[in-house]
N, C-alpha and C positions, 0 to 999 in steps of 0.2 A: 504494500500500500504506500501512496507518496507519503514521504516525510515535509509535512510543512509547519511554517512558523518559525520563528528565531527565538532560541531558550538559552543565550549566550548572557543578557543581563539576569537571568534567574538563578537563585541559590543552587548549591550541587543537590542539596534537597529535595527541590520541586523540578528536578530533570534527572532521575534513578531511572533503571529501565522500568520500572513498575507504575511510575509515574509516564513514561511516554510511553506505554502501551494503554495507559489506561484512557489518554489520551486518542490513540489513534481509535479505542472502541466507542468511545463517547462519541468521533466524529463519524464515523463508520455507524451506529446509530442512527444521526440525523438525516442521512444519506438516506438509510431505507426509509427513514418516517414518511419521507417524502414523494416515494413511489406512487402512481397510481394503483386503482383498486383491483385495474384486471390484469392478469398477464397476457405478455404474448399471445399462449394458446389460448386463452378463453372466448367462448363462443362470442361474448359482449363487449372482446377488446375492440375495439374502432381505431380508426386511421391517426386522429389525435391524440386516444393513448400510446398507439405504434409510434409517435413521432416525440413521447416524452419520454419513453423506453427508451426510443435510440437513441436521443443527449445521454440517457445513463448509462449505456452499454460500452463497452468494447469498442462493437463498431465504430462510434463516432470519433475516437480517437486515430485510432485506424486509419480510420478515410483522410480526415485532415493529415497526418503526418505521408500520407500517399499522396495527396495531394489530389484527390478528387471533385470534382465540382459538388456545390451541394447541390442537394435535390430533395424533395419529398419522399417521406417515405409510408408504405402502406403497411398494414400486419398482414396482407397474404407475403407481400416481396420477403419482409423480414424472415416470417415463417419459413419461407425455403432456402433463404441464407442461414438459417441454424438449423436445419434439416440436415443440407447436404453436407456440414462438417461435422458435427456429433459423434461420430466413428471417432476418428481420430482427436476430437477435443475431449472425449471422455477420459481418452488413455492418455492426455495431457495436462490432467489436472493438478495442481500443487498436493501435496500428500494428503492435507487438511480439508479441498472439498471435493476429492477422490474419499475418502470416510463419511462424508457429509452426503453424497450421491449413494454410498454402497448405503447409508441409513435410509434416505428417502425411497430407493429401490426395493428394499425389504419393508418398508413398513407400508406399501399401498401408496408412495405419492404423498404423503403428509406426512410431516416431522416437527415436533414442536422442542426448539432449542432449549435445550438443561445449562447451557455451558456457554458464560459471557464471551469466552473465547470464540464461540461460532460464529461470531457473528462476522469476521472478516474473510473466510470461505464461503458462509451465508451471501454475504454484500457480493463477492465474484461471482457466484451460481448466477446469482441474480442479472447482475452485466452481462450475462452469457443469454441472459433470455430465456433460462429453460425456466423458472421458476414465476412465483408470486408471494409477497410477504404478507402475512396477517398478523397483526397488530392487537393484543387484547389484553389490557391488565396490564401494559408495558411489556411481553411476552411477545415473542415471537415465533412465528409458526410457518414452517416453508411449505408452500403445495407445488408440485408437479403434475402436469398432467397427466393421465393416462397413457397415454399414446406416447410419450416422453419418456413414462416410467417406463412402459413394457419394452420400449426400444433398448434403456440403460441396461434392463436386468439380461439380455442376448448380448450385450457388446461386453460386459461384466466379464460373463462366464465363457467369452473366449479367449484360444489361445494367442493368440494375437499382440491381444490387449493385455494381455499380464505378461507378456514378451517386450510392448514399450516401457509397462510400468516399473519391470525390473530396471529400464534404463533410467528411467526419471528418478527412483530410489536412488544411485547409483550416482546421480549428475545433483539431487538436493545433498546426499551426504557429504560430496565433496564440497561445496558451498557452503554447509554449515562450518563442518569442519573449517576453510578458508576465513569465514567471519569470524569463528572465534578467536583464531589466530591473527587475526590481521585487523579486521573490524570494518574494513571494507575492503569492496575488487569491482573489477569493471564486470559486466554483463555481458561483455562482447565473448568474454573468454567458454562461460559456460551454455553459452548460446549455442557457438561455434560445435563443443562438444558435443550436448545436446542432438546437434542436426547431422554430425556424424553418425552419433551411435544409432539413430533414427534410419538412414540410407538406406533402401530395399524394403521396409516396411509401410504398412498404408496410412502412418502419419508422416510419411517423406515431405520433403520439401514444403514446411507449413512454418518458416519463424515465427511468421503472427501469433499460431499458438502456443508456440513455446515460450515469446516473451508476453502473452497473457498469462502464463503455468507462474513465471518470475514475476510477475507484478503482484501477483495472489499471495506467494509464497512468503514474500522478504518486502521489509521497509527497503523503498530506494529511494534516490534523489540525480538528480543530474547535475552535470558539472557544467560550468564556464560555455563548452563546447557543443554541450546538447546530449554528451555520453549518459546513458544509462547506468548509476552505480549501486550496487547491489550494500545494505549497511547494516549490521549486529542492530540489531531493536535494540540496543542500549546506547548505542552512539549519541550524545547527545549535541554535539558538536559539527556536523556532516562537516559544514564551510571550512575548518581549519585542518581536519583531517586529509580534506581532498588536497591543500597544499602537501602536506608531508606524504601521502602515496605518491602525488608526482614526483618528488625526489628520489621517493626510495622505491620509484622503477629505474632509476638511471644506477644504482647500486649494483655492484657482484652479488651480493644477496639472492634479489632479485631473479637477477638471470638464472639461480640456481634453483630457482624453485621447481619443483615437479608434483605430480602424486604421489610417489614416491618418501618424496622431503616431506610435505607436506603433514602426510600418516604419520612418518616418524616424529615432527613436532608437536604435534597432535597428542601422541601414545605420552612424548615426554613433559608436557605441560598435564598433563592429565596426574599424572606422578607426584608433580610438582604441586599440584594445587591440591589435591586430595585431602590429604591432612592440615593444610590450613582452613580449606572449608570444615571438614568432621572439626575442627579444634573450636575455628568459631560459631558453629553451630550448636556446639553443645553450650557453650557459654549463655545464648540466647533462650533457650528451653525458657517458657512459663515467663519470658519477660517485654514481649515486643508484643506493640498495640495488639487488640483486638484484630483491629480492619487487614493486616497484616498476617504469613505465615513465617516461622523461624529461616525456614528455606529461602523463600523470597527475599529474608531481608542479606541473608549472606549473601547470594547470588548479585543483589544490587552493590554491593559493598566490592566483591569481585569484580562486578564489571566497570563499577567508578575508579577502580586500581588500575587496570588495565587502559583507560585515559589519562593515566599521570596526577590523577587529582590528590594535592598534598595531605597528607596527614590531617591537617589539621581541621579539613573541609571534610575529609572522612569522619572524623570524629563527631560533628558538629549532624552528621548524618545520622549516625549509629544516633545520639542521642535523639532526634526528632521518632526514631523508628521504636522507641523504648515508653514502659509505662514509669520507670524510675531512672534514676540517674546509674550513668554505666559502671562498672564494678570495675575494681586494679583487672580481673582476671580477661575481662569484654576489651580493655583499651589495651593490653597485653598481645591477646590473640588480632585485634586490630592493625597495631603496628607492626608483630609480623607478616601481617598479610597485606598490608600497605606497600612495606618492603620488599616481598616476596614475588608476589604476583606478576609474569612477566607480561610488558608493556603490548599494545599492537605495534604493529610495521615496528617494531626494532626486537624482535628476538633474535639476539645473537648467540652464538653456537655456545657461548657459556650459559645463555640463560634457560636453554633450554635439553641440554645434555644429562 
């Protein structure tokens, strides 16, 4: 989902990743409040719901960055413009509303969301046009059509389709893994991959979907250039991080990166971090807000290390995140993890061996 807004004059406090995610679902939220009543497929959509759909879909991006004339558009046209890609956009889905369609598949075409987190696979189903949002009690409920469902539940259970899915597995893990380590990377790179390991299958030659699979998937933002860059939900900073990637692609480093390297920094930061989490995790037990989980708060406290953020703005965190004042043993386990935790774009072979 786009990263927007400027959180540079905001305390390290009120920009945690818990804090900008919670962000991105509030906006994400207002997005669908503001759908119309019919979808696509319903017998009662009309041409001026089809043409409020499509400012919110996909498409409309799409066309302008292709540069197509506008036009008018109908819901039979639209209808057979997400007819004939369905095959291959199902097996392109981001991890999160590939689970969100295999739920709506099984349950008959209606699914009513448990988990605030749905709601930004929710928000892409919906840009794709297969769906409708219902609104009740603040609660939301996805329908699919019939004709929609029974299509999913046949492309589902072929081999085909869990033949691209293995690749998209495959093409997100490297990406996570990447973000964690780095915190951000260009879009070009896994794009690229992506459409290779695709060749010969019947999602071939489809970017569009695959850079709808990465918009779904991952907070991103664009640079200076117009580049697509892919960014750790915790990033709170995109605009000064994109200066330092671009340096530290002209680095030896750099050039040595692979999948290979990659795994292996991965496997060693995971070593590395393990017991500074378990150490300040247990410090936390029975002490951090209500609104708050012990887990949550360490993982924020991690990834504000991981941006350089000094000690002391760490500390000033840990306490907002507390029902009492922090203990020798919380500011202990804090500074070495302050300490500890290796930085993005600068893991050097000591920090991470």
């Amino acid at each position: 989902m786009l990263r927007q807004g400027d959180t540079r004059p905001l305390h390290w406090a009120d920009k945690t990743m818990s804090v900008l995610r919670a962000e991105q679902l509030e906006a994400c939220e207002k997005d669908l409040a503001s759908l119309p009543v019919h979808g696509l497929f319903d017998a009662a959509c009309g041409d001026t719901d089809a043409e409020t759909l499509y400012d919110f879909s996909y498409y409309a991006a799409e066309d302008r960055a292709a540069f197509r004339a506008p036009a008018l558009h109908t819901a039979e046209d639209l209808r057979v413009r997400v007819l004939s890609s369905m095959a291959a956009e199902s097996a392109l889905l981001s991890p999160e509303e590939h689970d969100l369609l295999v739920r709506l598949a099984l349950f008959g075409g209606r699914h009513t969301l448990q988990d605030w987190n749905d709601l930004i696979p929710a928000r892409s189903l919906l840009r794709r046009l297969w769906c409708r949002a219902e609104w009740e009690d603040g609660v939301l409920t996805l329908q699919m059509p019939h004709q929609l469902c029974a299509t999913a539940l046949i492309l589902l259970a072929g081999d085909e389709h869990r033949l691209v899915r293995d690749h998209v597995e495959k093409v997100n893990e490297l990406i996570d893994n990447t973000l964690y380590l780095m915190g951000m990377m260009q879009a070009s790179g896994p794009m690229l991959h992506m459409q290779s390991l695709l060749k010969g299958t019947f999602a071939d030659n489809r970017p569009d979907l695959v850079l709808r699979m990465l918009q779904s998937a991952y907070d991103y933002v664009y640079d200076r250039n117009g580049r697509l860059l892919l960014i750790h939900p915790g990033l709170a900073d995109p605009d000064r991080m994109i200066g330092q990637m671009e340096s530290f692609f002209r680095t030896p480093d750099f050039q040595q990166l692979n999948q290979d390297t990659l795994s292996s920094a991965s496997d060693s930061v995971a070593d590395l971090e393990s017991p500074l989490y378990e150490r300040m995790l247990s410090t936390l037990a029975d002490a951090v807000r209500p609104e708050i989980t012990p887990e949550d708060a360490v993982e924020d406290l991690i990834i504000l290390a991981k941006q350089g953020v000094p000690y002391a703005d760490m500390k000033e965190v840990l306490s907002s995140m507390l029902v009492s004042l922090p203990t020798d043993d919380m500011l202990k386990a804090l500074k070495d993890l302050s300490g500890q935790i290796p930085r993005w774009l600068y893991l050097s072979s000591s920090r991470v061996q």
